[in-house]
N, C-alpha and C positions, 0 to 999 in steps of 0.2 A: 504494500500500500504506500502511495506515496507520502511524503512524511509531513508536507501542507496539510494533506487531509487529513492524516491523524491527531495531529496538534488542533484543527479545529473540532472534530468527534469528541477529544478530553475535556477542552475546554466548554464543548456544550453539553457536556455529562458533568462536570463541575458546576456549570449556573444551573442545572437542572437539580440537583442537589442539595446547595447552598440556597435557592430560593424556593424548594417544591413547585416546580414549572413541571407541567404535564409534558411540554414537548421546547425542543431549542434548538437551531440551527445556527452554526453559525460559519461564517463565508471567510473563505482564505482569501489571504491577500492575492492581487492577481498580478502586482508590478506595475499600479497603474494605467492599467488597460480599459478601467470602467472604474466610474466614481462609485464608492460605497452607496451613494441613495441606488445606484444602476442596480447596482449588486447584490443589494439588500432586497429591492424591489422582483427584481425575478427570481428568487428562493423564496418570497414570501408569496407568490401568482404560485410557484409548487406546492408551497406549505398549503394556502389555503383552499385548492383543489384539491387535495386528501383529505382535507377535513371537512370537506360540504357535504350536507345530507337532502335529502328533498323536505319539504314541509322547513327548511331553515329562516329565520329571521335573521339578517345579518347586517349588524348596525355601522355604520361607518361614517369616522369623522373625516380629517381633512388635509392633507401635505404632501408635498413633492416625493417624500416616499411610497405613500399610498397609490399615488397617481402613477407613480412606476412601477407598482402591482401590478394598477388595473391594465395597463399597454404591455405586461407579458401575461398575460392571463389566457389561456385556449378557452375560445367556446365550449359551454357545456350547457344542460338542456334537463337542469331537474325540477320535478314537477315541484308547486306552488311554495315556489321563493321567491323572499323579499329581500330586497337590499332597500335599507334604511336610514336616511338620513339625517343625525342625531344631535348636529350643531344646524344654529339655524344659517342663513345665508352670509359671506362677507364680503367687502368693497371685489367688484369685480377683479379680475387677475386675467393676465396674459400668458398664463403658462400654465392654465389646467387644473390646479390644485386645490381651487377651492372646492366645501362640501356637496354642493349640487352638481357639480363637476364629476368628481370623483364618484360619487352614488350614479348618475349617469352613464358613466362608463363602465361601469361594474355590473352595474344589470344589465345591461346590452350585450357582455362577454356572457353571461349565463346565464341571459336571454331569462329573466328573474324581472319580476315587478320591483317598480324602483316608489316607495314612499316619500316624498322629498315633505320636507318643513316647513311648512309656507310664510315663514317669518325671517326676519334677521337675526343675526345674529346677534348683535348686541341693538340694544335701543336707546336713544338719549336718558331714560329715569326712571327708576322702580314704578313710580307708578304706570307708566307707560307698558313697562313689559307686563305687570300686572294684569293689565286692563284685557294686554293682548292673551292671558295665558287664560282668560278665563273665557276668551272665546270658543264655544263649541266644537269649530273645526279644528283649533287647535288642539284641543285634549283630546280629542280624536286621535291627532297626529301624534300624541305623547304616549296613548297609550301603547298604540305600536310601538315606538323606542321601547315603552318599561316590557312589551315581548317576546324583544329580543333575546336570539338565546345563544347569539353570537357576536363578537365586534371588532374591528377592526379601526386599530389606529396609530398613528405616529405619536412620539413624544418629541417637543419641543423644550432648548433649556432657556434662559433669561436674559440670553445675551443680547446685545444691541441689534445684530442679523439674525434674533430668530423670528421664524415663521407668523410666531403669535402676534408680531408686529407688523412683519409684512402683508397677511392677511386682511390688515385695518380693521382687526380685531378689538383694539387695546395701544395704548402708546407707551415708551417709554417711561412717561411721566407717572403715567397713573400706575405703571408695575414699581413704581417707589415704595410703595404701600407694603407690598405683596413680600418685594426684597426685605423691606425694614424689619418683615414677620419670620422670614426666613425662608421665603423658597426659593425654588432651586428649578424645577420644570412646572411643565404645564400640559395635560392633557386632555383635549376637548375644549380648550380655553378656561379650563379649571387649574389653578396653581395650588402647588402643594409645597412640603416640607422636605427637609431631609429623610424625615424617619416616613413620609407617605402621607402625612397628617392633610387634609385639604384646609387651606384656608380661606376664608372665606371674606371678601372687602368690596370694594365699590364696581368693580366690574362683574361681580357676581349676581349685585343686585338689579341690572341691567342685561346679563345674559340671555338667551332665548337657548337652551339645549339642555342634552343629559347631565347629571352632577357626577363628580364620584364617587358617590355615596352609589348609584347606580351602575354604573360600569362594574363596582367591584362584586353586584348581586346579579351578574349575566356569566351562565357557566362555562361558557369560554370567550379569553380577552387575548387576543391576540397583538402585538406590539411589534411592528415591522420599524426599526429605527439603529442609527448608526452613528458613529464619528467620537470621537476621544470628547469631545469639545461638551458631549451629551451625558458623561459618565454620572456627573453630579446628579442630574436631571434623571436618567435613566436608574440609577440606585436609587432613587426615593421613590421611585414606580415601582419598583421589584419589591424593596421596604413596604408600601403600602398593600400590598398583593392584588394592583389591579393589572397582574400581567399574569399571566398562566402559558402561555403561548409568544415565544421568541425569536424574533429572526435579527439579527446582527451582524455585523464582521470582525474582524479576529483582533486585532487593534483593540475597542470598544470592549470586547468581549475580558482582553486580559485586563484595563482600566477596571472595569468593574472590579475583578475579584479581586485587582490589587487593593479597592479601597472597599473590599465587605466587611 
């Protein structure tokens, strides 16, 4: 066997271990032939084609590694699947990745009903989102999310280039809060702690989506995400156990265990 792939088989029999993760993959370096989101993305279109059943709900938020799932994904054709879209809308994107995006391409690869959110993502003011959460069609659309009995996401960490920002999610400004509390990543647009803890502040009370309080009560949470730079981010996802289900690269993968 060659000795790439053995060092990555240990090392995701190690994070399977150290974190009780039902399943882990993780991607040998290639020498720069494909950016870790590339790489990560088409082992996690493998991962999550053996793990699809028919009658599945499969909830899915939002990022450039998601997005590079769903573009290696093979057509598949199981009967009455949902693919669910669990954050509400954000500032349009030129590169794919936002959640109605990414839920669109995903059911169309396996040809699965696509639920989309029919809200924003974030709104100007609690009461504003309020108003909208108590509209009909919307709790409708929630229930589906709380169905779900699968989900798929990326984790972003805090830094000035991450996603949560690019998105026009959330600004810099307003994650001062969030840093001064302690966190570290963000999942669904929900930011957490080191140890997993969710905190909960002003972009919360404006959000339109699942919390994690709920991702962590969906029986499989699958986490396709990568890069050193995520290690902090990605340990307090594994800490909080809203990850069961791992797809990674070998870099990333040794960061973690070095700091469990």
């Amino acid at each position: 066997m060659r000795s790439d792939l053995l060092t990555s088989i240990k090392l995701a029999e190690k994070l399977k271990e150290t974190f009780g993760l039902r399943e882990c993959m993780v991607i040998p370096d290639d020498g720069g032939l494909l950016t870790p989101t590339q790489r990560i993305g088409k082992a996690g279109a493998s991962l999550l084609e053996g793990a699809l059943n028919p009658d599945d709900v499969v909830g899915v938020a939002w990022g450039r590694t998601i997005q590079a799932l769903a573009n290696n994904l093979t057509e598949q054709h199981l009967s009455n699947m949902y693919v669910v879209q669990v954050v509400g809308s954000q500032r349009s994107t030129s590169d794919g990745f936002s959640s109605e995006e990414c839920v669109s391409l995903i059911s169309l690869k396996l040809h699965a009903k696509a639920a989309n959110l029919h809200a924003p993502a974030a709104l100007s003011n609690k009461e504003l989102r309020d108003a909208l959460l108590s509209e009909t069609i919307i709790q409708e659309q929630f229930a589906r999310i709380r169905s779900c009995n699968k989900i798929l996401f990326g984790v972003c960490s805090i830094k000035d280039n991450s996603l949560v920002f690019a998105s026009g999610l959330t600004n810099v400004e307003e994650s001062k809060y969030y840093i001064s509390k302690g966190a570290v990543g963000v999942i669904a647009g929900r930011f957490y702690d080191a140890d997993g803890t969710w905190i909960q502040g002003p972009l919360d009370d404006r959000l339109v989506g699942i919390t994690l309080d709920e991702v962590r009560q969906i029986p499989t949470r699958i986490a396709v995400a990568g890069g050193t730079d995520k290690t902090a981010a990605m340990l307090g996802a594994l800490r909080g156990n809203y990850i069961n289900m791992l797809i990674t690269d070998e870099q990333t993968a040794l960061s973690i265990l070095e700091r469990a």
